[in-house]
C-alpha positions as CSV (number, residue, x, y, z in Angstrom):
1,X,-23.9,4.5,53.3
2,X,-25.9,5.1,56.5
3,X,-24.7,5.2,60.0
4,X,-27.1,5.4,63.3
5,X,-27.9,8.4,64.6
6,X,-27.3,8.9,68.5
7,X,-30.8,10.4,68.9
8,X,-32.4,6.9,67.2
9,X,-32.4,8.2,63.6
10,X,-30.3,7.5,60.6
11,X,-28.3,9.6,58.9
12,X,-27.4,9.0,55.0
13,X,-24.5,10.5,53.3
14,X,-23.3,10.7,49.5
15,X,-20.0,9.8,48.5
16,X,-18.9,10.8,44.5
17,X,-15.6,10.6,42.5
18,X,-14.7,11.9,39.7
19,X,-12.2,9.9,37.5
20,X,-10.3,12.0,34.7
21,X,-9.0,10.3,31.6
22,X,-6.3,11.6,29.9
23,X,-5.1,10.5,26.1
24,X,-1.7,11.4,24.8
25,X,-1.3,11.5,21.0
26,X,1.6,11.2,19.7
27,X,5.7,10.8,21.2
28,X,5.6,14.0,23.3
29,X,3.3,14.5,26.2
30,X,2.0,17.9,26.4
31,X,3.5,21.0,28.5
32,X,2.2,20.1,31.8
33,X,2.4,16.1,31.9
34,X,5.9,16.8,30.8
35,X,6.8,18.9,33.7
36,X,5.3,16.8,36.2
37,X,7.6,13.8,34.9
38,X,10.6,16.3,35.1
39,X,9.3,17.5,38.5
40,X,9.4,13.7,39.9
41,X,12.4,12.9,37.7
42,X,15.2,15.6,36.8
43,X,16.3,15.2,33.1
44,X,13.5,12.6,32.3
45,X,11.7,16.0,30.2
46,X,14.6,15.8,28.0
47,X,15.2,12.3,27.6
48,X,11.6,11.8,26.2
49,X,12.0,14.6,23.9
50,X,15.9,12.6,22.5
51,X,13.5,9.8,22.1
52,X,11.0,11.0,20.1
53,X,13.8,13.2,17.8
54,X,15.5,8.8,17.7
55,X,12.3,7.6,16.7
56,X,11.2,10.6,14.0
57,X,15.0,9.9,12.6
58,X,14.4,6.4,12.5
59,X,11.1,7.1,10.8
60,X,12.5,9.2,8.4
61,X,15.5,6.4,7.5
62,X,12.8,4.2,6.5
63,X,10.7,6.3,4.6
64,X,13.8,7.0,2.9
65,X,14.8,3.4,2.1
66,X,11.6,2.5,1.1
67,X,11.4,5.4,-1.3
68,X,15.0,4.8,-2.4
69,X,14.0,0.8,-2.9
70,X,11.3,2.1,-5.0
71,X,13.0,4.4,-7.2
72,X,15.6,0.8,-8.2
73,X,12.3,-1.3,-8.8
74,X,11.4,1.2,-11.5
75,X,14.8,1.5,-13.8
76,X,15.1,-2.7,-13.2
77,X,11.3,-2.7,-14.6
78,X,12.1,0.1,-17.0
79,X,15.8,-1.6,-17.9
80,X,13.6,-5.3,-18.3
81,X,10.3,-3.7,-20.6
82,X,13.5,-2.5,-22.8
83,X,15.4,-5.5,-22.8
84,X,11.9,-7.3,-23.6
85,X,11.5,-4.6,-26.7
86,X,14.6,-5.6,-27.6
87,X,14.1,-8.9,-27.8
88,X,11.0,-9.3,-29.1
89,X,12.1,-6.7,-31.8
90,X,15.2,-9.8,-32.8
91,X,12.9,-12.8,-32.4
92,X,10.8,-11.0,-35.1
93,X,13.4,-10.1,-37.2
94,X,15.1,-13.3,-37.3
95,X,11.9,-15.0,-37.6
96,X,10.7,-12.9,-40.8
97,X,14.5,-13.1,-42.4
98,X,14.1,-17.0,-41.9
99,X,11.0,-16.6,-44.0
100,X,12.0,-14.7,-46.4
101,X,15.4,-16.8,-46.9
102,X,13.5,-20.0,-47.0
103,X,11.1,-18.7,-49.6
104,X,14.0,-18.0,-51.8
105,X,16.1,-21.0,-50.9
106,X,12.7,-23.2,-51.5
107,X,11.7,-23.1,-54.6
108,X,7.6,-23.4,-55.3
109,X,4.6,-23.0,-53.5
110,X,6.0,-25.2,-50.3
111,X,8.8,-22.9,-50.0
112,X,6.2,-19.9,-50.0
113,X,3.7,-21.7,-47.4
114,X,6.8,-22.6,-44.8
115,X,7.7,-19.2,-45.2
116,X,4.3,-17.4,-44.5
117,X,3.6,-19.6,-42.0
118,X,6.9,-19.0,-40.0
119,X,6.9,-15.5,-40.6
120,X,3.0,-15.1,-39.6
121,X,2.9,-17.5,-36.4
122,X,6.5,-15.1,-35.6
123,X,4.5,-11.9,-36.1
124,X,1.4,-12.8,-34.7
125,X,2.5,-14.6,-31.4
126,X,5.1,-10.7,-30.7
127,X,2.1,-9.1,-31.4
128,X,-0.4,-10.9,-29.0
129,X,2.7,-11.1,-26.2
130,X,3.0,-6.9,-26.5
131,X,-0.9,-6.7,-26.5
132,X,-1.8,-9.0,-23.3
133,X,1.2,-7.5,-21.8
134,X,0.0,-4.5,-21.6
135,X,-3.4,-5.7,-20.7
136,X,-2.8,-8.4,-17.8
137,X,-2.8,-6.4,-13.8
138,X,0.2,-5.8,-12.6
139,X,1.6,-6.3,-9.0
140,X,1.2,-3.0,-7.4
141,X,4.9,-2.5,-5.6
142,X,3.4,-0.5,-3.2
143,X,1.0,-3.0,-1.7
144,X,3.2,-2.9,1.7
145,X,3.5,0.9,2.3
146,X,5.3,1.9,5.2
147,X,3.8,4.9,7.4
């Protein structure tokens, strides 16, 4: 900026600024932001700090129902892997008493190949089921985590 001098000259002057910047982290401003809101607003102080004690409640209620969701996914995936054992455990019996009841109700070598066919295609396909089971990834319950 320059401006004429009286005496025919010019004369120059400097303007600065200085802009500060202030981050807040997290639901309470600190100790001297806070008092400036209560200074230009009795009781706002103390209505900021209700809300952040509302919204670390809150918080914690859904920590806590996600946690309490988690805990029922694993006894119904615990109570199902049992059921499943269970299951399998009287397909294969049922399937192995078949065979050994048709080998005794079927007299001769055809009675003997039903039988070993049933009972090995019975024991064979539990087995494979319990082995790729085991084996194939599994959703990860936790894929939506809350924070």
């Amino acid at each position: 900026m320059s401006a004429n001098d009286p005496d025919g000259g010019t004369e120059s002057s400097i303007v600065s600024g200085t802009a500060i910047r202030t981050e807040i982290s997290g639901p309470i401003p600190p100790p001297d932001v806070l008092a400036d809101y209560e200074r230009l607003l009795p009781g706002s102080a103390n209505r900021i700090i209700r809300m952040a004690e509302a919204e670390q409640a809150h918080r914690h209620a859904l920590q806590s129902k996600a946690i309490d969701a988690r805990i029922i996914d694993a006894n119904a995936a615990r109570k199902e892997a049992r059921m499943g054992q269970f299951f399998a455990l009287a397909i294969g019996l049922a399937g192995l008493a078949a065979a050994v009841i048709i080998t005794c109700l079927v007299p001769g070598s055809g009675g003997a190949t039903v039988a070993s066919i049933l009972g090995g295609s019975t024991v064979i396909g539990l087995v494979t089921i319990f082995i790729l089971g085991r084996r194939l990834p599994q959703e990860s319950p936790g894929a939506d985590h809350i924070h």
